[in-house]
C-alpha positions as CSV (number, residue, x, y, z in Angstrom):
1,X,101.6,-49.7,-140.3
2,X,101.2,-51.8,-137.4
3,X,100.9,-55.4,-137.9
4,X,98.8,-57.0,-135.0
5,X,99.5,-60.8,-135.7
6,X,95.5,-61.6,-135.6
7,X,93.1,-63.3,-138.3
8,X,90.7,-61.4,-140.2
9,X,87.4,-63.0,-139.8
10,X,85.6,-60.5,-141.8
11,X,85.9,-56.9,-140.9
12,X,86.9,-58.4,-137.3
13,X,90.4,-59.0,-135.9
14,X,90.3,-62.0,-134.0
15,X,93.7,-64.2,-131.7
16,X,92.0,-66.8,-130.0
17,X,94.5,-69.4,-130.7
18,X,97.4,-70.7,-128.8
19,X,99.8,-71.5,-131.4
20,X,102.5,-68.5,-132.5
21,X,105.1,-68.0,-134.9
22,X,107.3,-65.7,-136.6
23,X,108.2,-65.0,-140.4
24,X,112.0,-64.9,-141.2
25,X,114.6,-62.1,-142.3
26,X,116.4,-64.0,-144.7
27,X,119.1,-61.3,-145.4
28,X,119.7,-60.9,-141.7
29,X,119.6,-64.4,-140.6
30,X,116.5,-63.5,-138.0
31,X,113.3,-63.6,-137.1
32,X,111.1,-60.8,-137.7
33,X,109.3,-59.5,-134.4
34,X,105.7,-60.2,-135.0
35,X,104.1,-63.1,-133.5
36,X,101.3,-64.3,-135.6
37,X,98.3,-66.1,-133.9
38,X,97.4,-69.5,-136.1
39,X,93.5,-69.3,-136.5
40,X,91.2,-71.6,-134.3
41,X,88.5,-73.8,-135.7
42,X,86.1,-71.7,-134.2
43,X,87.5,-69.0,-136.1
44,X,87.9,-70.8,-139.1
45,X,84.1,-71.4,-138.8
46,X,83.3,-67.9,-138.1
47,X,85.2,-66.9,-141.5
48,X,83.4,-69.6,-143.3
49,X,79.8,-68.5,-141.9
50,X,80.8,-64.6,-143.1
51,X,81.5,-65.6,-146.5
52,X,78.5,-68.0,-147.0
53,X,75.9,-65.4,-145.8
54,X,78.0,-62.7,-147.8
55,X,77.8,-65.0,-151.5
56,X,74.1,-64.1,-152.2
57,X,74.0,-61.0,-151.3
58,X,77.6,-59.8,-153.3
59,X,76.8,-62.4,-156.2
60,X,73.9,-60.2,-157.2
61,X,75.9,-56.7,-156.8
62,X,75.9,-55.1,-160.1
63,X,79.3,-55.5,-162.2
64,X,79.8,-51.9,-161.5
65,X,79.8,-52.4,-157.6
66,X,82.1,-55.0,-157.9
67,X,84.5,-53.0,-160.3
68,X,84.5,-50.4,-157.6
69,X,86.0,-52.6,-154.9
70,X,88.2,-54.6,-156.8
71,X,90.1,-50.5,-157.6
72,X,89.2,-49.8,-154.2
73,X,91.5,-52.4,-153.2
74,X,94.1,-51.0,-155.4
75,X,93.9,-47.8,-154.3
76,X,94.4,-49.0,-150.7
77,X,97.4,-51.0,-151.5
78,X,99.1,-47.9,-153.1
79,X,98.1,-46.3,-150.2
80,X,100.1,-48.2,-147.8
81,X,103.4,-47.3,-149.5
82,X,106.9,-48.3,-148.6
83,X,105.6,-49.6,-145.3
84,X,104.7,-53.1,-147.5
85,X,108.0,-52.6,-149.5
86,X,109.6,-53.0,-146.3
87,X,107.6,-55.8,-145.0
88,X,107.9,-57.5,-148.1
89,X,111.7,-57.1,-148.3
90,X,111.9,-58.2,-144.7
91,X,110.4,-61.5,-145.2
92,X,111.6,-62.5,-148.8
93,X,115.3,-61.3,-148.9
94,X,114.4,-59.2,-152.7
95,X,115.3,-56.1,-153.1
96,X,112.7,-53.3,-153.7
97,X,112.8,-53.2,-157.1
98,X,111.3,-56.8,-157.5
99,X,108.9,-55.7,-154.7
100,X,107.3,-52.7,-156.3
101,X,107.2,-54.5,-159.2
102,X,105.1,-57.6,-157.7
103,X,102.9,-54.8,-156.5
104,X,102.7,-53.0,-159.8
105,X,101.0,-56.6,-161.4
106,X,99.2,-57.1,-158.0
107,X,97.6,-53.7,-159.3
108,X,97.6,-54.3,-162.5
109,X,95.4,-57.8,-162.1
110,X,93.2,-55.8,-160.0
111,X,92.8,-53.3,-162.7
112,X,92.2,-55.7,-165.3
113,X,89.4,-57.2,-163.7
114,X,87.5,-54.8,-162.8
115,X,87.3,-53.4,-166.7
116,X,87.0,-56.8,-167.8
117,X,83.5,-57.0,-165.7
118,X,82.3,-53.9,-166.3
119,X,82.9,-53.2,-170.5
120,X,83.2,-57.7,-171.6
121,X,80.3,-59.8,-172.1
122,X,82.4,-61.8,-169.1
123,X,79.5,-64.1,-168.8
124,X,79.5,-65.6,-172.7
125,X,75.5,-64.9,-172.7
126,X,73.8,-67.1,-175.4
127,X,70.2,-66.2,-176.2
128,X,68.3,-68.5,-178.7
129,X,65.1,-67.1,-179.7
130,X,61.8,-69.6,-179.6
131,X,60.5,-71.2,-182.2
132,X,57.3,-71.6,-181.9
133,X,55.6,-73.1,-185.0
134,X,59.0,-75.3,-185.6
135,X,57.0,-78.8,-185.9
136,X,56.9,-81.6,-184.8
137,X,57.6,-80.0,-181.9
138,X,58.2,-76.0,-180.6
139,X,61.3,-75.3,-179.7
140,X,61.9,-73.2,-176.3
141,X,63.9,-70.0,-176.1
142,X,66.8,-70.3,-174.0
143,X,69.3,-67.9,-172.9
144,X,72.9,-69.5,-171.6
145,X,74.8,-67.7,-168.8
146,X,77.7,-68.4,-165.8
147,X,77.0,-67.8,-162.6
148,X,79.5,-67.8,-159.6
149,X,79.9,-70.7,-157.4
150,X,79.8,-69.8,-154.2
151,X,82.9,-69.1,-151.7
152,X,86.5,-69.5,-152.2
153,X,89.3,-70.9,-150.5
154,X,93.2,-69.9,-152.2
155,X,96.6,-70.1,-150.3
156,X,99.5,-67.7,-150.6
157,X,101.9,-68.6,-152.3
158,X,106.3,-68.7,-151.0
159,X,107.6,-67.1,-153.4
160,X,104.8,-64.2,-154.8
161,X,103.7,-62.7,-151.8
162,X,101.6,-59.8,-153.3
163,X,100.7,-61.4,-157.2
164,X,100.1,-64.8,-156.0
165,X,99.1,-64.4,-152.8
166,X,96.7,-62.5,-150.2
167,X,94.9,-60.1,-153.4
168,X,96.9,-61.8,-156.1
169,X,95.0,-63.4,-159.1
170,X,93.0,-66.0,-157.8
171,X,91.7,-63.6,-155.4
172,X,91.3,-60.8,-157.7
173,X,89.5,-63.2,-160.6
174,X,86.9,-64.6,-158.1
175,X,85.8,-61.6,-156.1
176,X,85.7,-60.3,-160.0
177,X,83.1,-62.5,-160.5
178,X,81.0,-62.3,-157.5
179,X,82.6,-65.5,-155.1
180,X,83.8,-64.0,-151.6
181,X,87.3,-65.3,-150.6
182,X,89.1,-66.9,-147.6
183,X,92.8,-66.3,-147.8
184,X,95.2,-68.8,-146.1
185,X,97.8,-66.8,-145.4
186,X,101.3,-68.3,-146.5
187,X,103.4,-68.7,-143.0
188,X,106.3,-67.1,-144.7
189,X,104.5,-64.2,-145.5
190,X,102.0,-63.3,-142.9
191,X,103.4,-59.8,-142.8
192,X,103.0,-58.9,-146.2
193,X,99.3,-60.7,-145.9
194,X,98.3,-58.9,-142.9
195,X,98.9,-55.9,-144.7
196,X,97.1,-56.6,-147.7
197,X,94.3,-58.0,-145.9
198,X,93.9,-54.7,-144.0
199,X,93.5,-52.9,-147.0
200,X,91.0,-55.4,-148.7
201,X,88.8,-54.5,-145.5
202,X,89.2,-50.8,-145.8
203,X,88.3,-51.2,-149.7
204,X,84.8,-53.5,-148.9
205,X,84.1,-51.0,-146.0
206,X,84.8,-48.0,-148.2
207,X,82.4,-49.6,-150.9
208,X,79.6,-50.9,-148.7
209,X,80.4,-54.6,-149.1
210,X,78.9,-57.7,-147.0
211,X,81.1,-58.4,-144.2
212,X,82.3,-61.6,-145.0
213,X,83.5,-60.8,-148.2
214,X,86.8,-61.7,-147.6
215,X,88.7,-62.4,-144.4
216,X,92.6,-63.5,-143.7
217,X,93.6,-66.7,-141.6
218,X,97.0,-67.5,-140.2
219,X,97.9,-71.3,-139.7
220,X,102.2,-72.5,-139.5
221,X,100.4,-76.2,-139.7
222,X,98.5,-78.2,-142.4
223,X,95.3,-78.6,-140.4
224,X,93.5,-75.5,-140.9
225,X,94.7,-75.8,-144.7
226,X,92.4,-79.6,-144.5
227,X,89.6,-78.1,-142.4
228,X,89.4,-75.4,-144.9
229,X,89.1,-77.1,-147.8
230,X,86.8,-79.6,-146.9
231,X,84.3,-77.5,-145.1
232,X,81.1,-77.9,-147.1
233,X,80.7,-74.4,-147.4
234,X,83.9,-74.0,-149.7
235,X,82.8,-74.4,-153.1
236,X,86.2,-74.3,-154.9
237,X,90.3,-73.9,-154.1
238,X,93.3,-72.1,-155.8
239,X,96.6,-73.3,-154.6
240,X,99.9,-72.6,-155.7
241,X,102.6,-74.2,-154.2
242,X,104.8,-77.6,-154.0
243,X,103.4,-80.7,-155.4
244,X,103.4,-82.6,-152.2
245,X,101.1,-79.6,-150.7
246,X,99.1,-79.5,-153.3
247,X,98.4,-83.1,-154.2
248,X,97.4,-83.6,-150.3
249,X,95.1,-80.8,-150.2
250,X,93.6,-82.4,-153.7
251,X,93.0,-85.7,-152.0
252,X,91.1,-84.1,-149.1
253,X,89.5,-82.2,-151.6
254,X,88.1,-85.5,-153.6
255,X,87.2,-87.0,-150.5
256,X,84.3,-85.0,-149.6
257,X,81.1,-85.4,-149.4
258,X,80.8,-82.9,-152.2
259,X,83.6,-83.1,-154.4
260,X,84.6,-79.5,-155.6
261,X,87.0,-77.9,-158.2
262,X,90.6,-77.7,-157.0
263,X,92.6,-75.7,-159.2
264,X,96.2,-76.0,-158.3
265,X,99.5,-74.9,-159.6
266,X,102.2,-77.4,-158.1
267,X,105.5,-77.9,-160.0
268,X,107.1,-77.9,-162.9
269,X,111.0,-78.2,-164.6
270,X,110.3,-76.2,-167.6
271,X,112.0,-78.0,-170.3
272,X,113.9,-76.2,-172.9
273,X,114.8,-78.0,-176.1
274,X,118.1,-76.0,-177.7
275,X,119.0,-78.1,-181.4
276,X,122.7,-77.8,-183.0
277,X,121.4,-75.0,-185.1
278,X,120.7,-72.3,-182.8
279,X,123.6,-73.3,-181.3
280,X,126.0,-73.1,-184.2
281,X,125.1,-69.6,-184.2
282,X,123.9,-67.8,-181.3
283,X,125.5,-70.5,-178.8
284,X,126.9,-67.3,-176.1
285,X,123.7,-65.4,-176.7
286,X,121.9,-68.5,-175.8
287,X,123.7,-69.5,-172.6
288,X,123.1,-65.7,-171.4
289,X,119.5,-66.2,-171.5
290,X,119.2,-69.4,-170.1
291,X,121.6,-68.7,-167.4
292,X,119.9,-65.3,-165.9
293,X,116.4,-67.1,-166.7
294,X,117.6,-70.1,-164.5
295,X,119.7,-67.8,-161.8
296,X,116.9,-65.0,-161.4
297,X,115.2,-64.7,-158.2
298,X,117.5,-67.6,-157.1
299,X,115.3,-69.8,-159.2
300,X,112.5,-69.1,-157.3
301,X,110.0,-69.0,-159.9
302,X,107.5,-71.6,-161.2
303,X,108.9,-71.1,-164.6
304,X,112.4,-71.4,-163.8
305,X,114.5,-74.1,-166.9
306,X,115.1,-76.9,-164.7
307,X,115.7,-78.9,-167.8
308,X,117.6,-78.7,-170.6
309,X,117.9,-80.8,-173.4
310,X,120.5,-80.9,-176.3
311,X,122.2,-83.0,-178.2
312,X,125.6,-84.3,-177.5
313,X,128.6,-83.2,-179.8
314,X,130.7,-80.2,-180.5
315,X,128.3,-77.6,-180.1
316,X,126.5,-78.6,-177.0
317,X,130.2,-79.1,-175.5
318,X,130.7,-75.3,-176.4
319,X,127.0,-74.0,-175.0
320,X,128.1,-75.6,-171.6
321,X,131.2,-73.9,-171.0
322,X,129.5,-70.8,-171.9
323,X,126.6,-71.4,-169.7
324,X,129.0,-72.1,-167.0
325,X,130.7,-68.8,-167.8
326,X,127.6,-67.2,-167.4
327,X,126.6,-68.8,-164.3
328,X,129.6,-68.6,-162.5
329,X,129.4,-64.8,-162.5
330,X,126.0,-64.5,-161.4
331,X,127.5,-65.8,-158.0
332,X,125.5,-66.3,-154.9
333,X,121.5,-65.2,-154.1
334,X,119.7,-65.1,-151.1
335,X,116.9,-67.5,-150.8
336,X,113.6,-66.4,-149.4
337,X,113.4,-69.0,-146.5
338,X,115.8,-71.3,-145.3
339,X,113.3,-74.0,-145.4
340,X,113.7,-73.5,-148.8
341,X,117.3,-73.3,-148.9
342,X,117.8,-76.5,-147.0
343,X,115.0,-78.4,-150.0
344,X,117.1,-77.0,-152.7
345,X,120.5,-78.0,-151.0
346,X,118.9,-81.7,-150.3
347,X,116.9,-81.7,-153.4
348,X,119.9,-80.8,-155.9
349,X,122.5,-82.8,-153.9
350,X,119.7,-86.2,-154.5
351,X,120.1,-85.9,-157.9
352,X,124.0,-85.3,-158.2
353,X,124.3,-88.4,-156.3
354,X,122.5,-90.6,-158.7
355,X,124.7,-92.8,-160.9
356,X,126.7,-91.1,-163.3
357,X,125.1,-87.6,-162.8
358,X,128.1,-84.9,-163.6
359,X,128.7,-81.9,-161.8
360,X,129.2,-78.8,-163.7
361,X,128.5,-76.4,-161.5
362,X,128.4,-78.0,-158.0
363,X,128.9,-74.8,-155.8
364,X,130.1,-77.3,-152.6
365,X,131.7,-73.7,-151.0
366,X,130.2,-72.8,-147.5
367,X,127.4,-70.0,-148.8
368,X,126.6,-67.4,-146.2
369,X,123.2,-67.9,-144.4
370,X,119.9,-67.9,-147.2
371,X,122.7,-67.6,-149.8
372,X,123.0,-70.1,-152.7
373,X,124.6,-70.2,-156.0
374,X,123.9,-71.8,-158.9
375,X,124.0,-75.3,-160.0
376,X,124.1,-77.5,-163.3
377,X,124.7,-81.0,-163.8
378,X,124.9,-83.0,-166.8
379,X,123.5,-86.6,-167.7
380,X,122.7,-88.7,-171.1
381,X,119.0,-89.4,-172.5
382,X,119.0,-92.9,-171.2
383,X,119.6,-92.1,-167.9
384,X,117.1,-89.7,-167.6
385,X,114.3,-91.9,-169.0
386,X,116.0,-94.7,-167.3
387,X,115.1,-93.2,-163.5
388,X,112.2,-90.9,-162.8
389,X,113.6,-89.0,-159.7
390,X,115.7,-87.1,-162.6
391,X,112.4,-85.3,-163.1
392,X,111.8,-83.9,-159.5
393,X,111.4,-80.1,-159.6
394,X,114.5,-78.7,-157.6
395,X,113.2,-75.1,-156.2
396,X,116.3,-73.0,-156.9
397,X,119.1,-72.2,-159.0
398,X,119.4,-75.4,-160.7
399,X,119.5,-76.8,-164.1
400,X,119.7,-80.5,-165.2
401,X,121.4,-80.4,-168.9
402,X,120.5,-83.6,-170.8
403,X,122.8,-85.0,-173.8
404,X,120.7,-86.9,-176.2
405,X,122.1,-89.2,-179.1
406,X,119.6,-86.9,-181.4
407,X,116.4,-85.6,-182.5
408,X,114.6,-88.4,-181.7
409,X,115.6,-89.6,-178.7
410,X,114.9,-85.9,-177.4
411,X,111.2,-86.5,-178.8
412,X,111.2,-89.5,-176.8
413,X,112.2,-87.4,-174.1
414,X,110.0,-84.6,-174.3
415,X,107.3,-87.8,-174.6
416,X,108.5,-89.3,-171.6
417,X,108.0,-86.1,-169.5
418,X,105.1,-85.6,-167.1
419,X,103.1,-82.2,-167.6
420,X,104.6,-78.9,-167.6
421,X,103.6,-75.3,-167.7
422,X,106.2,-74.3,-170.5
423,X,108.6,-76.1,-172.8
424,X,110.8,-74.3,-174.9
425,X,112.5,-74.9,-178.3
426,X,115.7,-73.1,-179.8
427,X,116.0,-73.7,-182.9
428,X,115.6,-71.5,-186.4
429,X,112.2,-71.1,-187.7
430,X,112.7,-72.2,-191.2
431,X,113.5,-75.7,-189.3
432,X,109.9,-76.5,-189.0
433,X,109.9,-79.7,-191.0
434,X,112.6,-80.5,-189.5
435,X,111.1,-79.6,-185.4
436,X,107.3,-80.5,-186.1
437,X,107.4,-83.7,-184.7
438,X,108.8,-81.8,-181.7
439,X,106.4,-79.8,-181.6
440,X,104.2,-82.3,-182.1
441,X,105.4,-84.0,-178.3
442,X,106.2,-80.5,-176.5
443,X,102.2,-79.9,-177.0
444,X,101.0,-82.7,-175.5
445,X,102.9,-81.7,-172.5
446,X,102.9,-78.1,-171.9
447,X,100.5,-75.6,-171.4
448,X,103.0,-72.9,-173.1
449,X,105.7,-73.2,-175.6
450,X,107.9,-70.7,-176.5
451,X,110.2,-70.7,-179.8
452,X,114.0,-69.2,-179.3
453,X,113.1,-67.4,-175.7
454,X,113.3,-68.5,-171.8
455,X,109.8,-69.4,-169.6
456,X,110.6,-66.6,-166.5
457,X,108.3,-63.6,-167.5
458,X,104.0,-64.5,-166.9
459,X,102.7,-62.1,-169.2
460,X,98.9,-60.8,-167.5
461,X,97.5,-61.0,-171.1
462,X,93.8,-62.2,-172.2
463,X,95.8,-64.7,-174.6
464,X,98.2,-65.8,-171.8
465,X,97.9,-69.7,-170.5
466,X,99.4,-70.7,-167.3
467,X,98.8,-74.1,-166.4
468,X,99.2,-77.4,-168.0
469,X,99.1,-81.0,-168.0
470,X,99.2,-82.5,-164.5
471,X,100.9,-82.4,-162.4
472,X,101.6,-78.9,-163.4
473,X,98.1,-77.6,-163.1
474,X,95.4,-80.1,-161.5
475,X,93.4,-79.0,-164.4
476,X,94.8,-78.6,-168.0
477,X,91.7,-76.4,-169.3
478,X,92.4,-73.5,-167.4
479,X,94.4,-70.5,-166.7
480,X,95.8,-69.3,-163.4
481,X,96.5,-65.9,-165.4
482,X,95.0,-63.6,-167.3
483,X,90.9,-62.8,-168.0
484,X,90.3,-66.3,-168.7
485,X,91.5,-67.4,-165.1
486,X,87.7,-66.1,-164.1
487,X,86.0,-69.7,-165.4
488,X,87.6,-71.3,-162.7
489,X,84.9,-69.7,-160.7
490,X,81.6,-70.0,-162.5
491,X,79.8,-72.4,-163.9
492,X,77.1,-72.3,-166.5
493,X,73.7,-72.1,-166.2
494,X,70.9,-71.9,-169.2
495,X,67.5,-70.5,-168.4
496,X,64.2,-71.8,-170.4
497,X,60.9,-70.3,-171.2
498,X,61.9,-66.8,-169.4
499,X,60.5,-63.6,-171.0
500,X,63.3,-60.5,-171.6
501,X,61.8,-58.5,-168.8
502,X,62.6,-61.0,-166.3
503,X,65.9,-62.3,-167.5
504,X,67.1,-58.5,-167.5
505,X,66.9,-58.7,-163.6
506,X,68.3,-61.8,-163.3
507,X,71.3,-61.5,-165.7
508,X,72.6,-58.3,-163.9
């Protein structure tokens, strides 16, 4: 498939700007070919107009119409086969196996939306019947509904290119619901988005949509991301990325005119709790799960155990050399940018030169190109509460391991942590006396919390949550995953005094 290097403003390619750039081949230590052309204001504008005149006329398409599109888009995914394998593989440095199955769940999500819309009561309809002769005074009928907000702005993420990214789940869950979308397309992924977008188009052409349903913008700087977000015509934002990104987009965001919702993934350390009696038992099997769960993808996940948390003595002193063990033989993974190579070299190496911070693991070998291996260091309860720099997300490989004096001071710990999406506890079940006030503290703090198993794994599930106190989520109440992920989008509406005939039509 050839990639042009253009926007899509609508169903129109479009290159009037003079910026370009390349993505980057991170397994060959080169640039990919294809100059990408950052979008103009002008274009920006164009994009915005499409999608604003598109809202009221796809808001009111039936669920069914919208259903259709949503597979249509699938269908034209499959359809571009191993040319987006290849893409994807060229840009990211993962193999093809993690590639086909980010575009399995990219399918998947689409899937799940469009039976969610057409066989759920997605729009928790409320009807309360009139009461006429109810005295002293006769109470109205009313009928409660959500309606769709208008349209969307969401950024690619770095390190999903299909499932969080150009027709990933933010996308998916608001064209679901009836909100058109404007993709910004991640810069280390424009490939893999120009090759999405084009099948989004071919899907809304093949299923009569408005044009402006969705369109595609390239931008290597942070401008277009502000102009973007605080054009009045953008009703509401999904972002997924760093927490400096994200915070700076949320303060453009609260400075308009018209505040809107910004829903934002943007770090997290995942903090896993493992008590001396898990350990005692299971202490290898244990340190093979938390190793591969901290090693996969080069710890490029969201999830990834940045933290963990024990308590010191005999058994801890074992876990470690068996987390080492396991560590150690995972050896060296290629990194899907070398921007993001170079933050988790800096970012790990800040926190090894704090005072007293041991080195486990400290992989100083020369690692070739994107490569990097590994990391864990090791420092005492007080002196992570002591400095909060201990609690910066490092975007890798690496794992901070925490000796506390003992179950309390790691509930102090736990208390002391800012949000996260997970937290984790090992420890047997019958110990729930014993770990309730743990659980007690890893609640207020995480928006999921796993007993005896490792964060990395986002199951797409109606019950899932993903999201959490900030700054992990910008807002705590909702999910980025799942069903539920679709409220982010609406917002409710109740309608008084109207007869059944004429709600029918409205409520489509």
């Amino acid at each position: 498939m050839e990639i042009t290097g253009k926007n899509f403003i609508g169903d129109r390619l479009s290159g009037l700007g003079d910026e370009r750039y390349q993505t980057f081949d991170p397994l060959q230590n080169i640039e990919n070919k294809t100059l990408f052309i950052s979008a103009t204001t002008a274009e920006l504008e164009e994009a915005v107009a499409l999608a604003d005149a598109a809202f009221p006329i796809y808001c009111e398409l039936s669920d069914a119409q919208r259903a259709s599109f949503l597979r249509a888009i699938g269908e034209e995914i499959l359809n571009i086969g191993n040319d987006l394998i290849d893409i994807y593989c060229k840009e990211t440095g993962l193999d093809r196996v993690r590639a086909i199955g980010e575009r399995d769940r990219t399918l998947y999500q689409l899937q799940l939306f469009a039976k969610m819309i057409e066989t759920e009561n997605w729009r928790n309809n409320i009807t309360e019947a009139a009461l006429p002769a109810r005295t002293p005074k006769p109470k109205p009928s009313l009928t409660k509904t959500h309606i769709p907000i208008g349209p969307i702005a969401v950024f690619g993420a770095s390190n999903f290119p299909l499932a969080y990214s150009t027709a990933g789940g933010d996308t998916a869950s608001a064209l679901a619901v009836g909100c058109p979308v404007i993709v910004k397309s991640h810069p280390m992924h424009s490939g893999c988005g120009a090759v999405v977008a084009t099948a989004i188009i071919r899907a809304a052409q093949k299923t009569a949509m408005p044009n402006g349903v969705f369109s595609n913008l390239n931008a290597k700087s942070y401008e277009l991301s502000h102009d973007l977000v605080k054009h009045p015509k953008i009703k509401a934002v999904g972002f997924t990325g760093s927490f400096s990104g994200g915070s700076a987009l949320q303060k453009t965001v609260f400075n308009r005119e018209e505040p809107i919702p910004f829903f934002a993934e943007m770090g997290s350390i995942n903090p896993i709790a493992i008590l001396p009696q898990a350990l005692e038992k299971d202490a290898e099997k244990i340190a093979d799960k938390i190793g591969n769960s901290i090693a996969i993808g080069a710890g490029q996940f969201c999830t990834q155990p940045g933290l963990l948390i024990t308590i010191d003595g005999e058994h801890t002193d074992h876990f470690i050399k068996e987390l080492t063990k396991v560590l150690e033989g995972l050896g060296q993974q290629c990194m899907i940018h070398p921007e993001l190579k170079k933050n988790y070299v800096r970012q790990s190496e800040k926190i090894n030169r704090l005072e007293k911070t041991v080195e486990i693991l400290a992989s100083k070998d020369q690692w070739d190109n994107q490569f990097v291996k590994p990391k864990l260091s090791i420092i005492s309860g007080e002196q992570f509460m002591a400095n909060p720099q201990f609690q910066e997300e490092v975007f890798g490989p690496f794992s901070l391991l925490v000796k506390c004096k003992d179950l309390k001071e790691i509930e102090q710990l736990v208390l002391h942590l800012k949000g996260q999406l997970t937290g984790a506890i090992f420890a047997p079940a019958t110990d729930f006396e014993y770990i309730h006030p743990l659980i007690q503290a890893f609640k207020s703090k995480v928006g999921r919390l796993l007993l005896n198993d490792v964060p990395t794994g986002v199951e797409v599930t109606t019950a899932m949550t993903h999201g959490g106190p900030y700054p992990a989520a910008s807002d705590s109440r909702f999910t980025a995953v799942g069903p539920a992920s679709i409220y982010r989008w609406l917002r409710p509406i109740t309608y008084q005094n109207w007869p059944n005939e004429l709600l029918k039509k409205i409520i489509n």
